[in-house]
C-alpha positions in Angstrom: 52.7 93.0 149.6 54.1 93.9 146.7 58.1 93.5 146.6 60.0 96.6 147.9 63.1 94.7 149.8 61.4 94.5 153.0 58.6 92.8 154.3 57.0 92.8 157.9 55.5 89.3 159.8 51.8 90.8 159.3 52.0 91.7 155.9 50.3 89.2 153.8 51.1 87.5 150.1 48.9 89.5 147.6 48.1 88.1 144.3 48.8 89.8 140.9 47.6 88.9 137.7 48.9 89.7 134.5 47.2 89.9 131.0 49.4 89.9 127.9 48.6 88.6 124.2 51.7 86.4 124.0 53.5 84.1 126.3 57.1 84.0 124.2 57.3 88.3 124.6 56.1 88.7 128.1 59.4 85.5 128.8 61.7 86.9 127.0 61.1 90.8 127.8 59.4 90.7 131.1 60.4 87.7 133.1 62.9 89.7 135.4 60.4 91.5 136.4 57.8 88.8 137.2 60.8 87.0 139.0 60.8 90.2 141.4 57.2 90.1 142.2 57.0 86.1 142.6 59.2 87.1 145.6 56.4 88.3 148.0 53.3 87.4 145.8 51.5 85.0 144.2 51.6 86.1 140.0 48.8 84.4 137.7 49.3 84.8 133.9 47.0 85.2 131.8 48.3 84.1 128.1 47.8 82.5 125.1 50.3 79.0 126.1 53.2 78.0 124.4 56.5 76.5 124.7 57.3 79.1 127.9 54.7 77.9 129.9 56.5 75.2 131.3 59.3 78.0 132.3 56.9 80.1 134.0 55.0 77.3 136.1 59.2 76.7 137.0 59.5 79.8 137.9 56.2 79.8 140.4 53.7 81.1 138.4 50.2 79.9 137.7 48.8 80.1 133.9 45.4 80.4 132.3 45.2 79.5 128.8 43.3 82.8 127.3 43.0 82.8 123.4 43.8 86.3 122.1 43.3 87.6 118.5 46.2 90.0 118.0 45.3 91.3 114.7 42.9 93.2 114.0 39.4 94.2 115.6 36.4 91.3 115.1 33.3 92.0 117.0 32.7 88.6 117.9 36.4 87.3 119.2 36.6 90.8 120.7 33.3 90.6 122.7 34.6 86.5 124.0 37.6 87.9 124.6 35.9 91.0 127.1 33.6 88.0 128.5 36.8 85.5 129.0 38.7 88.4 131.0 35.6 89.5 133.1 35.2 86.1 133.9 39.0 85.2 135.1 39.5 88.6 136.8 36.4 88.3 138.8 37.0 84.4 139.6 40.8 84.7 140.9 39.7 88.4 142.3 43.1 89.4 142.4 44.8 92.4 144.3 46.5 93.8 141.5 46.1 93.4 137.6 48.9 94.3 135.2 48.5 94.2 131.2 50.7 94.5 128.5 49.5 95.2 124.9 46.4 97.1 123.5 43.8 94.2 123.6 44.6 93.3 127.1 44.8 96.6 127.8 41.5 98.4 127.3 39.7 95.1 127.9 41.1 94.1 130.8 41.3 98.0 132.3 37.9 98.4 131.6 36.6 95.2 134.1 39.1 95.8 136.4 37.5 99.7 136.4 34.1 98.2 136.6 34.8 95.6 139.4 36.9 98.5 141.4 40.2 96.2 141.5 43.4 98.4 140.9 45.4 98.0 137.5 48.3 99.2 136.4 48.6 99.5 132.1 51.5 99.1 129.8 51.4 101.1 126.8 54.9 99.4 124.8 53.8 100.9 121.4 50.8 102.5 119.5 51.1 100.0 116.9 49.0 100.2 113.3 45.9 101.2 115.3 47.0 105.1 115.9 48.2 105.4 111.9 45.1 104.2 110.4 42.3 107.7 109.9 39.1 105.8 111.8 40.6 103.4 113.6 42.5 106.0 115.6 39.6 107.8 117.0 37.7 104.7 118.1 40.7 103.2 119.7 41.2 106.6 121.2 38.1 106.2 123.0 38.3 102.4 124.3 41.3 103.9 125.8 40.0 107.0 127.7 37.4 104.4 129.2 39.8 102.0 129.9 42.4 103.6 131.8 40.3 106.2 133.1 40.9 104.6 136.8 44.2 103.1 136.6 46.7 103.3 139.1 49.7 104.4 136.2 50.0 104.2 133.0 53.5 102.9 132.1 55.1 104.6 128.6 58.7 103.4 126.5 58.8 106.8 125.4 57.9 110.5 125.9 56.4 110.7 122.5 53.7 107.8 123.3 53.4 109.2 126.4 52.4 112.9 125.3 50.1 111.7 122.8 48.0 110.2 125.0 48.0 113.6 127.3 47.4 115.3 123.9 44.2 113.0 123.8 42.9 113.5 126.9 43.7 109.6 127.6 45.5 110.3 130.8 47.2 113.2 132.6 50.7 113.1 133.2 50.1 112.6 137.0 49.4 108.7 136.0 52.0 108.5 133.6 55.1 107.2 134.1 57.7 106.2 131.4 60.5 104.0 131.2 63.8 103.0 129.4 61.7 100.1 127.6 62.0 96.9 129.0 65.2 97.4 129.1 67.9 95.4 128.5 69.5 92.0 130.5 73.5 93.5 130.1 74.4 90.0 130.5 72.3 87.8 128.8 73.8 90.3 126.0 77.6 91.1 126.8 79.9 92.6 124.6 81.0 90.9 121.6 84.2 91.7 120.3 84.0 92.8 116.4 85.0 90.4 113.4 86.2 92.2 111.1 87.5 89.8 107.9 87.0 92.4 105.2 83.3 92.3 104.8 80.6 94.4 106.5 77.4 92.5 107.9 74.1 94.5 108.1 71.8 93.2 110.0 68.1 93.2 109.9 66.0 91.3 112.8 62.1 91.7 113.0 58.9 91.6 111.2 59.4 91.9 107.2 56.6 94.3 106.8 56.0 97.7 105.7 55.8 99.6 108.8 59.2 98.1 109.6 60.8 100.1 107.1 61.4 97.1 105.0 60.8 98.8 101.6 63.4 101.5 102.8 66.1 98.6 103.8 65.6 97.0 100.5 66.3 99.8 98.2 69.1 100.5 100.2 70.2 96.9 100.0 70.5 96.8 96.1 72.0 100.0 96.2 74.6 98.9 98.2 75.1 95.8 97.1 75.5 96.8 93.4 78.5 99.3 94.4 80.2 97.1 96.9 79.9 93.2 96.2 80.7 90.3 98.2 82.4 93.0 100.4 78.9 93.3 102.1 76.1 91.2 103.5 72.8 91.6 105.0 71.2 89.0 107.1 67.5 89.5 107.8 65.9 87.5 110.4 62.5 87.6 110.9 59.4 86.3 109.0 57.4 87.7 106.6 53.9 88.8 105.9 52.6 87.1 102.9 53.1 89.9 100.6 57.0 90.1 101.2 57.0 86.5 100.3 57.9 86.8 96.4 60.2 89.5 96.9 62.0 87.7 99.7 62.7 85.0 97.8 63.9 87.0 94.9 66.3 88.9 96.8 67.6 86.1 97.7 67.8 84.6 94.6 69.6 87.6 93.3 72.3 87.5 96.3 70.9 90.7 97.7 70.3 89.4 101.3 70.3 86.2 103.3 66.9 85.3 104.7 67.4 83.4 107.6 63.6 83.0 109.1 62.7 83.3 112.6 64.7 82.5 115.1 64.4 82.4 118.9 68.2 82.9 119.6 69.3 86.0 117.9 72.7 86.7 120.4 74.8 84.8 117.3 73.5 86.9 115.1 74.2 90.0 116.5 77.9 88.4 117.5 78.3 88.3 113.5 76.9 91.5 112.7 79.1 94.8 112.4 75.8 97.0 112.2 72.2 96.8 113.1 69.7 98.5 110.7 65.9 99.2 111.9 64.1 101.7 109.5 61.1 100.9 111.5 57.8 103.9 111.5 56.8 103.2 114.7 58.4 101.8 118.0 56.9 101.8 121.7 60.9 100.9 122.5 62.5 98.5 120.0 64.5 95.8 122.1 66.4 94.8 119.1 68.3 98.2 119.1 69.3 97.5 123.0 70.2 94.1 122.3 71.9 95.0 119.4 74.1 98.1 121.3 74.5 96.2 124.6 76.4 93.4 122.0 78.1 96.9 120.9 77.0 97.0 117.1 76.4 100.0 115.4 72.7 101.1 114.6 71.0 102.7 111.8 67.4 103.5 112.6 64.2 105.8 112.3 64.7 109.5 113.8 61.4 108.4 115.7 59.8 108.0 119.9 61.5 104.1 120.4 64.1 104.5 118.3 66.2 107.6 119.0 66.6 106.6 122.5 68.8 103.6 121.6 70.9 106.1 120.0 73.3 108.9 120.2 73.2 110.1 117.1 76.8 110.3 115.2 78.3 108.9 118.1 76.8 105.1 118.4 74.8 105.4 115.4 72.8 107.2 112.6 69.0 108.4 113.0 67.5 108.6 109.6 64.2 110.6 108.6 61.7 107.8 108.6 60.6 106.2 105.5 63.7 107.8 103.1 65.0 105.1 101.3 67.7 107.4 100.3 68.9 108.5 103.7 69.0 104.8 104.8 71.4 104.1 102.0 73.9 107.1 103.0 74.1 106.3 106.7 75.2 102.4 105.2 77.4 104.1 103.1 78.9 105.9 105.9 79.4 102.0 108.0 80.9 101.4 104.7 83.7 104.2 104.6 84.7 104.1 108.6 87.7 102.0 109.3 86.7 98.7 111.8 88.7 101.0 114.2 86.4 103.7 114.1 83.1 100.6 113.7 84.4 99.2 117.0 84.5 102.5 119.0 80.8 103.9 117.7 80.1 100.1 119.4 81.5 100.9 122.7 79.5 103.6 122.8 76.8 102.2 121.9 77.6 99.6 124.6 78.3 102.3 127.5 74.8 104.1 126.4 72.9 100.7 127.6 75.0 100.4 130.5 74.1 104.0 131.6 70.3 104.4 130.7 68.7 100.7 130.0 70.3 98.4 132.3 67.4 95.9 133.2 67.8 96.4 136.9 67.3 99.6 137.1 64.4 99.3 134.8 62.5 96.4 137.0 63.2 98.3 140.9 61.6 101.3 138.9 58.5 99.2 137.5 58.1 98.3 141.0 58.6 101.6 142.3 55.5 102.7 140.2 53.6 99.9 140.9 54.2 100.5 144.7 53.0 104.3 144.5 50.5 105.3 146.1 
């Protein structure tokens, strides 16, 4: 039986298993949750294996080592990868199948469709896959098979949510959509401001082009040639290799600090007086919660996955996506407000995560969904 607070002598341990394309986000975003369900059921994970597998056999669960290619559609990985999945849903048989991530996803949907074992789909983004003119229509498709029999569809924002009704993917009736993930309030408390006299933007994700990076950079040169040493911006992250040269040269120049990937970002934020994420497309981006739950300002993309994080003028500023120009005002507008004024738009920020993304409530209404008949 799947976890609802109560459980009666006759009702028996059910087994879930859960498909996902990488072992470090499902721990780090998702592992609440799975702690819930380990509760009353038996959870399998189906992963690519890393360093969390050891915290997930800890916490109870049992793991399958399943290669996914994340990038990209191959014919040949793609087809393994449908055979791999028919293979270890029909072999553990499970009672409930949950997947995260596009691959997993329509793959996994369509078997479990095929075998008649209920699934339940998460949709955290539409990714590259909905922006490219082609690719959109056949990935449009894989999903209207997929989920054509799934038990709910779960959204991180109205906008992803409605373009798949606008699609004729699903109906609203097996939609559901949530704050995100949302957010652990106290794995990521409050952090009082440090305010010494110089302003700390702060960059964390991807360094690509669909995170808004060429945007951030123009804005960061702008900046930096009017103000000085009396600003910084941090990125953390890594690159794709085309970034690489330009990175470096930034650097170089005294433009930004590149500080690489890095699996504890709380220190970072602790250090930061405002978070900037010029992103183009977000299914709900977690470094905005994290960031306001620390109680940093934001800067980000007037876009579904971004505004939410956000009331606009109040704990932040939402920016038309991809202008360079309007990224470089809102910093300008960081720039002019007193640390006073910084430390209250944090609050906000802080009370706004508290309010709508609180982890808790986001997990008991997961379970909710999953529980609906």
């Amino acid at each position: 039986m799947l976890s609802n607070g109560t459980r009666s002598e006759e009702q028996v341990m059910r087994k879930i298993l859960i498909l996902t394309n990488h072992s470090f986000m499902l721990y780090r975003f998702r592992r609440e949750l799975i702690a819930e369900l380990l509760k009353e059921n038996e959870v399998v994970l189906s992963m690519p294996c890393d360093e969390y597998v050891g915290d997930f056999k800890a916490m109870g669960c049992k793991i399958i080592d399943t290669y996914v290619n994340r990038r990209g559609i191959n014919p040949i990985t793609d087809i393994r990868l449908l055979r791999t999945y028919f293979k270890i849903i029909r072999g553990e048989n499970p009672d409930l199948v949950i997947t995260y991530s596009i691959k997993p996803n329509v793959y996994g949907g369509y078997i479990c469709s095929k075998l008649g074992i209920s699934y339940c789909v998460n949709v955290q983004g539409l990714g590259t896959a909905f922006q490219k003119k082609g690719l959109e229509k056949v990935v449009t498709i894989m999903y209207k098979i997929a989920l054509e029999k799934a038990k709910i569809v779960f959204f991180e924002n109205d906008g992803n949510a409605e373009l798949f009704r606008q699609r004729n993917i699903t109906t609203v009736k097996h939609q559901m959509v949530l704050h995100g993930a949302g957010i652990n309030l106290d794995y990521y408390p409050y952090q009082p401001y440090a305010e010494d006299g110089c302003v700390r933007f702060l960059f964390v994700g991807r360094i690509m082009r669909e995170k808004g990076i060429n945007e951030l950079f123009y804005a960061a040169k702008k900046i930096k040639a009017e103000y000085g040493d009396k600003v910084v911006f941090d990125l953390v992250g890594f690159f794709e290799d085309e970034y690489k040269e330009t990175v470096e040269q930034l650097e170089r120049e005294g433009i930004i600090i590149f500080h690489g990937f890095q699996q504890e970002v709380r220190t970072f934020y602790a250090k930061a007086n405002c978070v900037v994420l010029p992103s183009y497309h977000e299914g709900m981006s977690n470094v905005l919660l994290e960031a306001a739950s620390t109680g940093r300002v934001l800067i980000t993309s007037d876009i579904s996955g971004c505004r939410e994080a956000v009331e606009p003028d109040v704990s932040g500023y939402l920016c038309p996506v991809a202008n360079s120009e309007s990224i470089y005002c809102s910093m300008r507008r960081i720039l002019t407000l007193t640390a006073e004024e910084r430390k209250i738009m944090g609050i906000a920020g802080r009370k706004r995560m508290e309010s709508l993304f609180d982890k808790r409530k986001v997990v008991m209404a997961t379970l909710a969904g999953i529980l609906e008949d």
